[in-house]
CHARMM-style PDB file with segment names, atoms N, HN, CA, C and O in Angstrom:
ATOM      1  N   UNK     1      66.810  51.691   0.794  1.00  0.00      PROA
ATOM      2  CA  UNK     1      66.053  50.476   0.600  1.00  0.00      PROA
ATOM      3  C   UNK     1      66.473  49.440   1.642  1.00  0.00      PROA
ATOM      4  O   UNK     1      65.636  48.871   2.342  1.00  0.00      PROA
ATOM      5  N   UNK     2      67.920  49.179   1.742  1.00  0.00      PROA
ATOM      6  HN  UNK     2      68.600  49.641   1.173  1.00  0.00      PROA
ATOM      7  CA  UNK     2      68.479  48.077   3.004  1.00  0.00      PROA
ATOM      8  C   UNK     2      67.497  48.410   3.862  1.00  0.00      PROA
ATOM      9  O   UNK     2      66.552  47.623   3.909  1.00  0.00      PROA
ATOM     10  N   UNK     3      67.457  49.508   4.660  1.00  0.00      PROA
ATOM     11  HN  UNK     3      68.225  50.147   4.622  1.00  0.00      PROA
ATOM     12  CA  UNK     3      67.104  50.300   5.938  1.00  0.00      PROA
ATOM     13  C   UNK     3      65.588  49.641   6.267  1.00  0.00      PROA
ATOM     14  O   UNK     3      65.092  49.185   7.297  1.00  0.00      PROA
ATOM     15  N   UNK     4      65.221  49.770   5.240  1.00  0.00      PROA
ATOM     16  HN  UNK     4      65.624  50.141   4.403  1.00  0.00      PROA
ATOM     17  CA  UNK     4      63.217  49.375   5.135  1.00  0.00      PROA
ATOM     18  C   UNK     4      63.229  48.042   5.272  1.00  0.00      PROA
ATOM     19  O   UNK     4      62.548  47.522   6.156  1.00  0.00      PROA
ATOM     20  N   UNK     5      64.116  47.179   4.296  1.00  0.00      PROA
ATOM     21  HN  UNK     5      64.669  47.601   3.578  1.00  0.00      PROA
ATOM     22  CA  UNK     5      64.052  45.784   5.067  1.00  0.00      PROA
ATOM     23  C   UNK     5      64.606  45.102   6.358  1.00  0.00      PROA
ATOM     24  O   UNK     5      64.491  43.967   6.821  1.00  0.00      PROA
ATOM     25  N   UNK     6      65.214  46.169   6.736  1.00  0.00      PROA
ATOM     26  HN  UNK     6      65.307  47.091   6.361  1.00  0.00      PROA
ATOM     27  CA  UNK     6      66.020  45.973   7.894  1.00  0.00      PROA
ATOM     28  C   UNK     6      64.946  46.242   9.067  1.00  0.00      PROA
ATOM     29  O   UNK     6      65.205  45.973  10.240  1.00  0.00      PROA
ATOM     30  N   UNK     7      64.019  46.661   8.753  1.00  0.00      PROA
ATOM     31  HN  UNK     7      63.808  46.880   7.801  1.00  0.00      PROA
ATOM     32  CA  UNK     7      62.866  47.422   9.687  1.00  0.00      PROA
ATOM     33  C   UNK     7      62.269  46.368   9.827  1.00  0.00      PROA
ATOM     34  O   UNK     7      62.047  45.930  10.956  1.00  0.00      PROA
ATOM     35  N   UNK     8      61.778  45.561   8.433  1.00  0.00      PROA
ATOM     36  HN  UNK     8      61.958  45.916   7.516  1.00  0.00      PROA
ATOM     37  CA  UNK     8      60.752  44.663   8.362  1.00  0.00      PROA
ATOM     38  C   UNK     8      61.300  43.800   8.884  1.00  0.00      PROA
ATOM     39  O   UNK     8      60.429  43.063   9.347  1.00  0.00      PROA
ATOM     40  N   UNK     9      62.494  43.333   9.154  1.00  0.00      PROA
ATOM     41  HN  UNK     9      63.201  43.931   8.778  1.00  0.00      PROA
ATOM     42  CA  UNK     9      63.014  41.765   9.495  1.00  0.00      PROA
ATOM     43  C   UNK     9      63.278  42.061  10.968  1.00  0.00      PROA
ATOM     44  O   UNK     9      63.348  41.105  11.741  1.00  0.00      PROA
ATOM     45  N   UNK    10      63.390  42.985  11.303  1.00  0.00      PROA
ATOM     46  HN  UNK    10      63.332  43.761  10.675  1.00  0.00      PROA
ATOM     47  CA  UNK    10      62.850  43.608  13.153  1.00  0.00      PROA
ATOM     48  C   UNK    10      61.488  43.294  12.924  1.00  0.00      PROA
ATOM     49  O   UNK    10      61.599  42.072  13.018  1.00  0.00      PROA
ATOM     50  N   UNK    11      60.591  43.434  12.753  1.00  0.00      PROA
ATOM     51  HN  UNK    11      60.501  44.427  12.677  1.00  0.00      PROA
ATOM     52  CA  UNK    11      59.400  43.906  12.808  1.00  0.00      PROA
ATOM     53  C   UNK    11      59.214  42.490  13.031  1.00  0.00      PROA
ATOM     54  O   UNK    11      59.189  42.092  14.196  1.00  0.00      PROA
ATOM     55  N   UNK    12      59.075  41.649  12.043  1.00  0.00      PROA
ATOM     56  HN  UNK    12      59.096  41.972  11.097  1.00  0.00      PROA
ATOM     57  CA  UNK    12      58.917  40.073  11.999  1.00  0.00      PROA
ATOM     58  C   UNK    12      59.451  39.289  13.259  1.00  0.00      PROA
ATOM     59  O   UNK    12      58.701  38.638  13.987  1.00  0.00      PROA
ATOM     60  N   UNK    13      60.794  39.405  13.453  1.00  0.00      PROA
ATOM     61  HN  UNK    13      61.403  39.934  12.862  1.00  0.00      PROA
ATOM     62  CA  UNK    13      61.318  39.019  14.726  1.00  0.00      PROA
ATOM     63  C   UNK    13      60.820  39.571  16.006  1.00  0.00      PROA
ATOM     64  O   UNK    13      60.894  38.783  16.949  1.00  0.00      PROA
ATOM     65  N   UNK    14      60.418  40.533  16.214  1.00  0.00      PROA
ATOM     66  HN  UNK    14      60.358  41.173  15.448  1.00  0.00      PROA
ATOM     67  CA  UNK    14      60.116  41.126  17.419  1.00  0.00      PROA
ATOM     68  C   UNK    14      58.507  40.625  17.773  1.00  0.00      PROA
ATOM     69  O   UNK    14      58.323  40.062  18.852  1.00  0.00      PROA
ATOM     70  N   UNK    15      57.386  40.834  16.873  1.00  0.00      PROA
ATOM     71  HN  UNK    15      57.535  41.292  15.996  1.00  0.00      PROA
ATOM     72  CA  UNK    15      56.469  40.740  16.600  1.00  0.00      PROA
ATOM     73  C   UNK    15      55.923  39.508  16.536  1.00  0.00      PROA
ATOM     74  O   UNK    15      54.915  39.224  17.182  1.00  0.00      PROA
ATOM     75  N   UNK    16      56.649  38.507  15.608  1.00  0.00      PROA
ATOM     76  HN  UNK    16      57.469  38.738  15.084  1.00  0.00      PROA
ATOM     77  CA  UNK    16      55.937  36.806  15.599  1.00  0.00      PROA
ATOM     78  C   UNK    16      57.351  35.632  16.243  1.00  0.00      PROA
ATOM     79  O   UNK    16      57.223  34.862  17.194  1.00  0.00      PROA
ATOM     80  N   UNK    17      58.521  35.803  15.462  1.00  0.00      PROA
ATOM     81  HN  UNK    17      58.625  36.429  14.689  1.00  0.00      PROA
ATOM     82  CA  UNK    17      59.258  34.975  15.540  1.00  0.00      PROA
ATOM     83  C   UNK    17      59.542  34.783  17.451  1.00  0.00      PROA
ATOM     84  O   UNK    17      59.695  33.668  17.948  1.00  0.00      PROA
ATOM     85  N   UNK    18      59.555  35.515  17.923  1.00  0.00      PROA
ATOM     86  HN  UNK    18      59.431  36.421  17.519  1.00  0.00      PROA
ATOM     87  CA  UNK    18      60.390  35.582  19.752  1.00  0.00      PROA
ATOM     88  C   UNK    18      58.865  34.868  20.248  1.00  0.00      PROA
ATOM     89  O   UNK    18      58.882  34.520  21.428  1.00  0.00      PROA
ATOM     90  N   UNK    19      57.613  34.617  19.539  1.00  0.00      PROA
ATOM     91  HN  UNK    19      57.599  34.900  18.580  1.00  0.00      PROA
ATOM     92  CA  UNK    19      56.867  34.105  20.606  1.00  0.00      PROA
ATOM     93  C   UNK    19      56.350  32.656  19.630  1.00  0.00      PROA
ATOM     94  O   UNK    19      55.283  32.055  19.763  1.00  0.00      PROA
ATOM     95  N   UNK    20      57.271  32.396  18.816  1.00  0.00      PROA
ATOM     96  HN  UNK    20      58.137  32.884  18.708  1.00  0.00      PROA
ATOM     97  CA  UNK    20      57.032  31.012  18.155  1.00  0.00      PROA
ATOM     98  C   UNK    20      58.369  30.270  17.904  1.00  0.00      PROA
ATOM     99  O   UNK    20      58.815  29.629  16.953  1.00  0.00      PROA
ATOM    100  N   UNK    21      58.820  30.601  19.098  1.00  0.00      PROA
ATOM    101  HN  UNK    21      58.457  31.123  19.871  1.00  0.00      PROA
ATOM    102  CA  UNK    21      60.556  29.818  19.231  1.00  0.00      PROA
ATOM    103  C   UNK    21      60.344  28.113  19.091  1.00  0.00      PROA
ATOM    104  O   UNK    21      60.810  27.182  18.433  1.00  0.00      PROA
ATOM    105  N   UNK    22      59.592  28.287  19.879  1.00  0.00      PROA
ATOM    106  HN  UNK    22      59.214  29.043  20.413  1.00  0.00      PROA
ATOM    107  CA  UNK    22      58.433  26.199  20.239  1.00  0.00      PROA
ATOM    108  C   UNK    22      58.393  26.060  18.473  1.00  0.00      PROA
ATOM    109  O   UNK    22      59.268  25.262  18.136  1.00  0.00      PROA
ATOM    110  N   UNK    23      57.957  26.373  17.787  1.00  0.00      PROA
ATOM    111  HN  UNK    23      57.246  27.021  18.061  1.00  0.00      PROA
ATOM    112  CA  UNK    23      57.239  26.312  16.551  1.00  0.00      PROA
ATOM    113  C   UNK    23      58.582  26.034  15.548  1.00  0.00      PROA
ATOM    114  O   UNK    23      58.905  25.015  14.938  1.00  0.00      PROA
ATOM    115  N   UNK    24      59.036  26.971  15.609  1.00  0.00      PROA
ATOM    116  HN  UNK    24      58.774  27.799  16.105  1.00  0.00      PROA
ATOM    117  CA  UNK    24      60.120  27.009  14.965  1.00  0.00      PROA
ATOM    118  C   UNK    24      61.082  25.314  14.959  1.00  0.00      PROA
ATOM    119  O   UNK    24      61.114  24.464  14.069  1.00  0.00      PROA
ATOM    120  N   UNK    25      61.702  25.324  16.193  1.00  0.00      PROA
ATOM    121  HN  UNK    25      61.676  26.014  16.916  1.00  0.00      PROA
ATOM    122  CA  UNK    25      62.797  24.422  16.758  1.00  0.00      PROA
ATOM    123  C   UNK    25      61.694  22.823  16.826  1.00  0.00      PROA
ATOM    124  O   UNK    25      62.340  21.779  16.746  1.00  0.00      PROA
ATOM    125  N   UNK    26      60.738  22.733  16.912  1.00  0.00      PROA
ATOM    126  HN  UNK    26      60.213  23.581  16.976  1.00  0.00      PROA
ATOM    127  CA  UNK    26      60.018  21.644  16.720  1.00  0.00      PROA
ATOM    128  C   UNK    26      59.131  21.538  15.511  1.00  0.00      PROA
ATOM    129  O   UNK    26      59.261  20.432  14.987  1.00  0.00      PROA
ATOM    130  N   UNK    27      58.428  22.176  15.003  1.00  0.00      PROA
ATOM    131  HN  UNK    27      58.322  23.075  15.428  1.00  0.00      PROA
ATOM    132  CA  UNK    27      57.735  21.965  14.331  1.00  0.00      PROA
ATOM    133  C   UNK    27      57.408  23.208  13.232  1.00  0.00      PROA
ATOM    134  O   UNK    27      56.643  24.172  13.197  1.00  0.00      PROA
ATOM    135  N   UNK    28      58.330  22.676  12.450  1.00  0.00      PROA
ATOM    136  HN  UNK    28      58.951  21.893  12.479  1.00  0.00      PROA
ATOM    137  CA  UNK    28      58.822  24.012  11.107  1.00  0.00      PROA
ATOM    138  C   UNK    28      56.975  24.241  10.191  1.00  0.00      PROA
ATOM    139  O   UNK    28      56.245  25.231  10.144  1.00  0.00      PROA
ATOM    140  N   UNK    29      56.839  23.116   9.723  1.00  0.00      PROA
ATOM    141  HN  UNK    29      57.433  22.312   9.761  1.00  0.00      PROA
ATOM    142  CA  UNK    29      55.439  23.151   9.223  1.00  0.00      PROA
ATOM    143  C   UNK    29      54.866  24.167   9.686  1.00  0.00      PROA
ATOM    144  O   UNK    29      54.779  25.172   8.981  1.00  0.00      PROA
ATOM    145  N   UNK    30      54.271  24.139  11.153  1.00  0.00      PROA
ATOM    146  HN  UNK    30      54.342  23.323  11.726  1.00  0.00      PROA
ATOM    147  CA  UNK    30      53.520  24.786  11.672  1.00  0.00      PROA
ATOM    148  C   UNK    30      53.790  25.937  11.699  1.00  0.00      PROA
ATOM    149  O   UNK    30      52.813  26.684  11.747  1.00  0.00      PROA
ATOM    150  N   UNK    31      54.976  26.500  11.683  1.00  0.00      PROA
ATOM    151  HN  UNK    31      55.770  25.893  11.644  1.00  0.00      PROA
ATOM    152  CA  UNK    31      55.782  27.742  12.580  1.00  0.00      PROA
ATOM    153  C   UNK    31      55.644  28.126  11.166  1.00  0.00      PROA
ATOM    154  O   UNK    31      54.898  29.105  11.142  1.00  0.00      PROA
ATOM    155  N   UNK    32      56.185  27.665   9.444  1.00  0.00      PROA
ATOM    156  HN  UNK    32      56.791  26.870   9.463  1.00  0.00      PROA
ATOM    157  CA  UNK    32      55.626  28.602   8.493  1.00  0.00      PROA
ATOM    158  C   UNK    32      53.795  28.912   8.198  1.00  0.00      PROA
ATOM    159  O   UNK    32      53.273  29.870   7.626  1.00  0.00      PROA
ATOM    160  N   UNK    33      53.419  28.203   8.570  1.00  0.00      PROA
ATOM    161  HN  UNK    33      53.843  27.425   9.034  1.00  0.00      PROA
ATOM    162  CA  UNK    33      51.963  28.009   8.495  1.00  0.00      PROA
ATOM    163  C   UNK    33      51.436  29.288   9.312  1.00  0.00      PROA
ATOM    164  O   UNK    33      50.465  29.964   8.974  1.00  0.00      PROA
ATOM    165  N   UNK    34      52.235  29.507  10.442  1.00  0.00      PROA
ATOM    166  HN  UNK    34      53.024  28.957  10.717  1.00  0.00      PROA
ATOM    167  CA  UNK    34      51.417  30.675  11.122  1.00  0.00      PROA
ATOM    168  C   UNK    34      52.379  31.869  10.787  1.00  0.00      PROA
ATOM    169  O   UNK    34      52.117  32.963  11.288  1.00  0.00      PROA
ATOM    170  N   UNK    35      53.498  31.730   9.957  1.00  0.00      PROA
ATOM    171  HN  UNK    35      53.711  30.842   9.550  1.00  0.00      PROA
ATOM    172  CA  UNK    35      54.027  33.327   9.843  1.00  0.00      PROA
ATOM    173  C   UNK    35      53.351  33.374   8.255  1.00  0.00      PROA
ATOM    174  O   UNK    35      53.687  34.414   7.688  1.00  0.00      PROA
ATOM    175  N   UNK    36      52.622  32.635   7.552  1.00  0.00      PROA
ATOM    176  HN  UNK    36      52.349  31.790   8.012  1.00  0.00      PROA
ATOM    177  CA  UNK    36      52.294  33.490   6.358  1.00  0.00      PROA
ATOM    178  C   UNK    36      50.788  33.789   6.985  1.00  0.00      PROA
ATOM    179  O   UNK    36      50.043  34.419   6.234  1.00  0.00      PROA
ATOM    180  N   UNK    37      50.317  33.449   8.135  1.00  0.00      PROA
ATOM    181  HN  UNK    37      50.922  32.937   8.745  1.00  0.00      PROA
ATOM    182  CA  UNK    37      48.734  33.990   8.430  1.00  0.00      PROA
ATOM    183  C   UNK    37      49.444  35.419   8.752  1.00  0.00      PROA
ATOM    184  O   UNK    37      49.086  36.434   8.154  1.00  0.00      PROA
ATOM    185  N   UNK    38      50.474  35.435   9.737  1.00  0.00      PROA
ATOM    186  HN  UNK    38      50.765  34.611  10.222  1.00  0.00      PROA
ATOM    187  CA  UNK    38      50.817  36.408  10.530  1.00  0.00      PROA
ATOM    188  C   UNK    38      51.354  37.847   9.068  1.00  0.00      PROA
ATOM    189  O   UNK    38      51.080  39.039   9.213  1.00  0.00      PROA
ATOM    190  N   UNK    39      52.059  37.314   7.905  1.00  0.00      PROA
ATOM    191  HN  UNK    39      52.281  36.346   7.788  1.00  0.00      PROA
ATOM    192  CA  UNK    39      52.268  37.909   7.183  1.00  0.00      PROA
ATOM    193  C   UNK    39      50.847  38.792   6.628  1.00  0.00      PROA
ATOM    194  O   UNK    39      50.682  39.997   6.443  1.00  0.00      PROA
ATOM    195  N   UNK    40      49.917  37.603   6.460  1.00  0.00      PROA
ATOM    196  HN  UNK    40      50.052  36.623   6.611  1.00  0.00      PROA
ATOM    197  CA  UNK    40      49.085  38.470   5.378  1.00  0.00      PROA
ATOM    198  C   UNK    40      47.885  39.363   6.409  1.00  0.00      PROA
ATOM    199  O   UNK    40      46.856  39.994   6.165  1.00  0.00      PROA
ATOM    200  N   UNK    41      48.519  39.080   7.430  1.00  0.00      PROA
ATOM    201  HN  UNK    41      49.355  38.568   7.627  1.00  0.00      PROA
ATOM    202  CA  UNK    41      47.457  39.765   8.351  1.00  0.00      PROA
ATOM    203  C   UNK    41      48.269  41.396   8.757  1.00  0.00      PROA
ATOM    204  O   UNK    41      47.685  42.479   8.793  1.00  0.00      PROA
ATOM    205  N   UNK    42      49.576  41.181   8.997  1.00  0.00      PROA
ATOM    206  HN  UNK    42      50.051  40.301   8.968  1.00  0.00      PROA
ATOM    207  CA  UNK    42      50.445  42.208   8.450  1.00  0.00      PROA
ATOM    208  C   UNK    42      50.259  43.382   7.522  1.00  0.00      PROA
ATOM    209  O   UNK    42      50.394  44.602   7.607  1.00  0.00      PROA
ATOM    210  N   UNK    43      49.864  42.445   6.529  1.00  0.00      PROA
ATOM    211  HN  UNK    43      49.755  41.453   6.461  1.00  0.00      PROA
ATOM    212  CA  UNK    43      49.855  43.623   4.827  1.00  0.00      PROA
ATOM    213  C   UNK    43      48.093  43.806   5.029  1.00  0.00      PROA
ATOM    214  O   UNK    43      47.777  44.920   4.614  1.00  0.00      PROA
ATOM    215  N   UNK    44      47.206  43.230   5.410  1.00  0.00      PROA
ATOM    216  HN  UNK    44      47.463  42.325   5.747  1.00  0.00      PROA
ATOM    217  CA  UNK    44      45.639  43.481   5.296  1.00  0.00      PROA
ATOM    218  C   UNK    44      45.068  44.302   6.150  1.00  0.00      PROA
ATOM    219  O   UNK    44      44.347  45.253   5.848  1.00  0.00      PROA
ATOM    220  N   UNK    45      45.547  43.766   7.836  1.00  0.00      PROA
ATOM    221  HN  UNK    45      46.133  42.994   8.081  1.00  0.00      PROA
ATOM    222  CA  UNK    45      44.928  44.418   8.794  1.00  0.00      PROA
ATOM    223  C   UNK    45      45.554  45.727   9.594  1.00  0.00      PROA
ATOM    224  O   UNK    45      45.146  46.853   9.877  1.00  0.00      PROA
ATOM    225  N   UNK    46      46.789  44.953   9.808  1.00  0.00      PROA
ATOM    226  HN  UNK    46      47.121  44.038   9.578  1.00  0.00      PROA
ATOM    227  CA  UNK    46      47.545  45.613  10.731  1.00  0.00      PROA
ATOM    228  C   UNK    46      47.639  46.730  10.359  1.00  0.00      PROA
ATOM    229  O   UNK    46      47.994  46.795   9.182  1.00  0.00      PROA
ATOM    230  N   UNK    47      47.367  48.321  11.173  1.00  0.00      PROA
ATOM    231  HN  UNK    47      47.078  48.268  12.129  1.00  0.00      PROA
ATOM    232  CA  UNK    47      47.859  49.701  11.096  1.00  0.00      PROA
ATOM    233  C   UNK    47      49.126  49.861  11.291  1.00  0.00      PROA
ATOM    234  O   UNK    47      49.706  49.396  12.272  1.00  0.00      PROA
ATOM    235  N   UNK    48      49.981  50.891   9.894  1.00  0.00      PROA
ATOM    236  HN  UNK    48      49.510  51.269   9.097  1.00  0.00      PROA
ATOM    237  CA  UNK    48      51.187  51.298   9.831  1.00  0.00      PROA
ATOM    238  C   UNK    48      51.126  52.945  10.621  1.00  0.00      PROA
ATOM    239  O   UNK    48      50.312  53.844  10.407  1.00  0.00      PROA
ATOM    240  N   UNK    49      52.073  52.932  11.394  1.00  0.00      PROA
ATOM    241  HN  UNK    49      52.734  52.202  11.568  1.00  0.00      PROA
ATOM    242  CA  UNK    49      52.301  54.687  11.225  1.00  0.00      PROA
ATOM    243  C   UNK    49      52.826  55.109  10.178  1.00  0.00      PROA
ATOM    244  O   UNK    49      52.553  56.289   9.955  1.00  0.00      PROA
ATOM    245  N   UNK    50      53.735  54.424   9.140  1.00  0.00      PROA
ATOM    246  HN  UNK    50      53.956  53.466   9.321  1.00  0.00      PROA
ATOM    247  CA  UNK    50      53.587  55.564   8.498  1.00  0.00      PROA
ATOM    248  C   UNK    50      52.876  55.596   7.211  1.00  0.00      PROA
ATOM    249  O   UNK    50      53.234  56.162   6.178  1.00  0.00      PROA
ATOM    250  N   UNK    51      51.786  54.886   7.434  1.00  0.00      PROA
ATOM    251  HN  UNK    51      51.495  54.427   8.273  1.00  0.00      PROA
ATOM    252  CA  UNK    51      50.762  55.243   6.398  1.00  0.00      PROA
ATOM    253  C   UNK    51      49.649  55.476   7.624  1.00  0.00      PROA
ATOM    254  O   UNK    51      48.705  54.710   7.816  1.00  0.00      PROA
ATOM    255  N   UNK    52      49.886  56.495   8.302  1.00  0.00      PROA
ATOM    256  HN  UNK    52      50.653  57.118   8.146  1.00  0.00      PROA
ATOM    257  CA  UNK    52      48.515  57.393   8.992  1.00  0.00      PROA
ATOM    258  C   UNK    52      47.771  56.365   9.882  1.00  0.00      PROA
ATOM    259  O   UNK    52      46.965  56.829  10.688  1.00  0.00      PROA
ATOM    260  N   UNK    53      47.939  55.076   9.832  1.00  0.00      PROA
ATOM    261  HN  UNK    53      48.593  54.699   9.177  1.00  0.00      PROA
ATOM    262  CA  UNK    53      47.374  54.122  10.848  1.00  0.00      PROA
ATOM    263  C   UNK    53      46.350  53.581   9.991  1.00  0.00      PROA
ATOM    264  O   UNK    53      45.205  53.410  10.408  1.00  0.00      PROA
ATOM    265  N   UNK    54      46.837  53.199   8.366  1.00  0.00      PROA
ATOM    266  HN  UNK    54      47.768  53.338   8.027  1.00  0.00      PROA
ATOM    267  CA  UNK    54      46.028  52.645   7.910  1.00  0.00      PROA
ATOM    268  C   UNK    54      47.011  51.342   7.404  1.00  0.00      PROA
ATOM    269  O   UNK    54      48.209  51.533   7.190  1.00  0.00      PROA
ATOM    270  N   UNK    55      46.324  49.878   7.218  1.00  0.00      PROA
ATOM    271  HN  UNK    55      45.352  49.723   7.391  1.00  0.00      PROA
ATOM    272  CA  UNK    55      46.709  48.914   6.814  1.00  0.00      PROA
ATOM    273  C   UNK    55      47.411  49.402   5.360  1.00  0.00      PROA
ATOM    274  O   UNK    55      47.141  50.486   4.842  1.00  0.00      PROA
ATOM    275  N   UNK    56      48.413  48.367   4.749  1.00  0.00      PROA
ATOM    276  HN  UNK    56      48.633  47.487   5.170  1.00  0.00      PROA
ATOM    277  CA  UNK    56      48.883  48.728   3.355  1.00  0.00      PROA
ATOM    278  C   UNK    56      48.092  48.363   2.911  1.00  0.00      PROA
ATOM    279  O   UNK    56      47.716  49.378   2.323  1.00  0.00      PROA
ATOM    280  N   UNK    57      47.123  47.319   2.555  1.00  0.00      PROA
ATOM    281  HN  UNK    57      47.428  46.495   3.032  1.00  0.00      PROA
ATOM    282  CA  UNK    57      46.352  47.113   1.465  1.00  0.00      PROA
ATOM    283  C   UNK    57      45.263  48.416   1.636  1.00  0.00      PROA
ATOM    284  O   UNK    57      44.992  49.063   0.625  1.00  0.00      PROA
ATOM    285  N   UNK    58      44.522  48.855   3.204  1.00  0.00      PROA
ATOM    286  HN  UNK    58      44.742  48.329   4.025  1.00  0.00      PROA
ATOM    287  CA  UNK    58      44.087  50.593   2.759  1.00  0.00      PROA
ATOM    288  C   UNK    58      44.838  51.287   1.943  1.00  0.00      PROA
ATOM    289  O   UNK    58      44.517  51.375   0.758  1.00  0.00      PROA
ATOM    290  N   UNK    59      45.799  51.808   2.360  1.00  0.00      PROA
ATOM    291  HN  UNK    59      46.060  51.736   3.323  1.00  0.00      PROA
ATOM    292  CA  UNK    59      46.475  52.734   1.715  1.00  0.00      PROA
ATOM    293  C   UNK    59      46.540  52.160   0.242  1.00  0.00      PROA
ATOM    294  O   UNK    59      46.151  53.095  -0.457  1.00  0.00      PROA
ATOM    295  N   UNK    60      46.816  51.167  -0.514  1.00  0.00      PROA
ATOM    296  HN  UNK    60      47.132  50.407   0.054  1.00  0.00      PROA
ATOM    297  CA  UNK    60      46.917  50.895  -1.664  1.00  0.00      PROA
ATOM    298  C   UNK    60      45.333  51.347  -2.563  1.00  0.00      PROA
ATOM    299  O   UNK    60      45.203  52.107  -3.522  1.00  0.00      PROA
ATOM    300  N   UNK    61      44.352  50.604  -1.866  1.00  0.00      PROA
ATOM    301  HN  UNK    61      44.458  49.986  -1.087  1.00  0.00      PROA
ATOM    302  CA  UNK    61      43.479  51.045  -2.409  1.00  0.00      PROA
ATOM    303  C   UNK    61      42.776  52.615  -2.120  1.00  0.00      PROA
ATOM    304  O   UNK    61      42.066  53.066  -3.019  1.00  0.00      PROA
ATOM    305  N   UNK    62      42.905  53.133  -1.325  1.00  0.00      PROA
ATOM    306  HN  UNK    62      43.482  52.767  -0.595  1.00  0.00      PROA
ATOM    307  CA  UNK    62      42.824  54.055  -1.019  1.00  0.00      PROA
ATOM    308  C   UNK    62      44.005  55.164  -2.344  1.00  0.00      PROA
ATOM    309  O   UNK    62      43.546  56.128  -2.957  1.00  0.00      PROA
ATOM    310  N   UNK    63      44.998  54.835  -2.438  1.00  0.00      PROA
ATOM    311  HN  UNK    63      45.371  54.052  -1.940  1.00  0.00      PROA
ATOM    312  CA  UNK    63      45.690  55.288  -3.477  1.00  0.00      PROA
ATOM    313  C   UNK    63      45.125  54.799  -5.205  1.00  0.00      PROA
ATOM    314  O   UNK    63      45.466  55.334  -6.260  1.00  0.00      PROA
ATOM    315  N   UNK    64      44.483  54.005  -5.073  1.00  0.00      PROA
ATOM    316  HN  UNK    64      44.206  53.570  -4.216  1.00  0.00      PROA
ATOM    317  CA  UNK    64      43.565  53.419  -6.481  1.00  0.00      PROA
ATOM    318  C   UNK    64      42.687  54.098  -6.284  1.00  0.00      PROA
ATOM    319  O   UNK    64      42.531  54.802  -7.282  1.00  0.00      PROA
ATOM    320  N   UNK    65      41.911  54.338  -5.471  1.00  0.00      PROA
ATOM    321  HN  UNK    65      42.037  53.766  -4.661  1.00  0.00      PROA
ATOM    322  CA  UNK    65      40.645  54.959  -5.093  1.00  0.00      PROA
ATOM    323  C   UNK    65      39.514  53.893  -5.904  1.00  0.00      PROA
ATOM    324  O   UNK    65      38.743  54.041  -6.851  1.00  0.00      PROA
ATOM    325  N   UNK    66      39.897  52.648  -4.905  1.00  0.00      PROA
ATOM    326  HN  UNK    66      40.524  52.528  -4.135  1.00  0.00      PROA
ATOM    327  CA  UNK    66      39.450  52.066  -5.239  1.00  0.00      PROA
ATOM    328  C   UNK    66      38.484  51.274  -3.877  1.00  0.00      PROA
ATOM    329  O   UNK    66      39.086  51.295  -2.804  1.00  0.00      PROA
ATOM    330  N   UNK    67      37.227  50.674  -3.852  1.00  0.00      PROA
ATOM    331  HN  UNK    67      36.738  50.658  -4.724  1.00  0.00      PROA
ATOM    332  CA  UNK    67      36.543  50.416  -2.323  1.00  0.00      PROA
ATOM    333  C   UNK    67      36.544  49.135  -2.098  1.00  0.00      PROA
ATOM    334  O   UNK    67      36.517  48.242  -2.945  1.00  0.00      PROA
ATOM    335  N   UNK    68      36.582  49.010  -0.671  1.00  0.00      PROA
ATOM    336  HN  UNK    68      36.604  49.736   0.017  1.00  0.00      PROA
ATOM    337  CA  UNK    68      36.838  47.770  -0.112  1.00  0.00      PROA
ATOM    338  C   UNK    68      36.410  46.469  -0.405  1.00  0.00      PROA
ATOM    339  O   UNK    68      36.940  45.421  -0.037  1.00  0.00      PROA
ATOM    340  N   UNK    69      35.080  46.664  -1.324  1.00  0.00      PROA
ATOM    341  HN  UNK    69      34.650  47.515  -1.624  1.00  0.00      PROA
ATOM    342  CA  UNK    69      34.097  45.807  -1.713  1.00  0.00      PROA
ATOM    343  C   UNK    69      34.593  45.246  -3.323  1.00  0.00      PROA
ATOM    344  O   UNK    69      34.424  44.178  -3.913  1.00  0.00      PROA
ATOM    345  N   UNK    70      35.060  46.121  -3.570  1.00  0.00      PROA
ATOM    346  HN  UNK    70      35.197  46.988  -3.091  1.00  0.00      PROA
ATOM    347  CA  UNK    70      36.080  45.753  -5.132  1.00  0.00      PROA
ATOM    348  C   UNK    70      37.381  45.344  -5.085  1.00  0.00      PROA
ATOM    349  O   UNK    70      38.218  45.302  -5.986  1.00  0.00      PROA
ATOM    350  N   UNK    71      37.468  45.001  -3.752  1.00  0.00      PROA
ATOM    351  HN  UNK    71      36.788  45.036  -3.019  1.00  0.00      PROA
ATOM    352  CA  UNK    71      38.955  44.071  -3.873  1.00  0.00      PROA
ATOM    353  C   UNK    71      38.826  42.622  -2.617  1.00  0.00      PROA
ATOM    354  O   UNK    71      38.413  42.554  -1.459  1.00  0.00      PROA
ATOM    355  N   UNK    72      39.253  41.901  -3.318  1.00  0.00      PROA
ATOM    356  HN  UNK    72      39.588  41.956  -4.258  1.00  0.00      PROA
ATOM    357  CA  UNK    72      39.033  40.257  -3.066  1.00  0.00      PROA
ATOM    358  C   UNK    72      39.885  40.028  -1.758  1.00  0.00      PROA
ATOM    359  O   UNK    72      39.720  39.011  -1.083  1.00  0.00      PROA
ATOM    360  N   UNK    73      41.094  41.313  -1.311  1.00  0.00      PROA
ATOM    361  HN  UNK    73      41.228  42.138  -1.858  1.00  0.00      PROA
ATOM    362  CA  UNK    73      41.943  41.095  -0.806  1.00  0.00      PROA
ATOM    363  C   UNK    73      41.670  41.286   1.154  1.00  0.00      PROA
ATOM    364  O   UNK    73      42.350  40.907   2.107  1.00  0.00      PROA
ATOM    365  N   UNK    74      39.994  42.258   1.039  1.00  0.00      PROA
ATOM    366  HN  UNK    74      39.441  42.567   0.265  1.00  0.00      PROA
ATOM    367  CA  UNK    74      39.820  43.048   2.426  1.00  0.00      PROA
ATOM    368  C   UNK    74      38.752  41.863   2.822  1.00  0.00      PROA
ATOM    369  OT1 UNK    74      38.182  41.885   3.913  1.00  0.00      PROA
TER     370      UNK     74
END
């Protein structure tokens, strides 16, 4: 379990935090404002390898077998 969050808090840093250093050190507001877009765009859009190159919220519903049109979230 460590290991997986240890992935994600690379993932975050590598990915949003190293190109919102400005954001951060000046203007905190903003800099959380764009890591929860950056988050939920993360869990909605973004393709995982290891869910086959599908977003987690695919794979979730896709594991509900449930369609895109029945969830508020796509």
């Amino acid at each position: 379990m460590n290991a997986k969050i240890e992935r994600y808090n690379r993932t975050i840093q590598e990915e949003f935090v190293d190109y919102h250093l400005d954001d951060l050190g000046y203007d905190m507001g903003s800099f959380n404002y764009r890591l929860m877009d950056w988050v939920l765009w993360y869990n909605t859009e973004r393709p995982h390898f290891t869910l086959e190159l599908k977003s987690p919220m695919r794979a979730l519903l896709g594991s509900l077998q449930l369609m895109p049109a029945e969830s508020n979230m796509l």
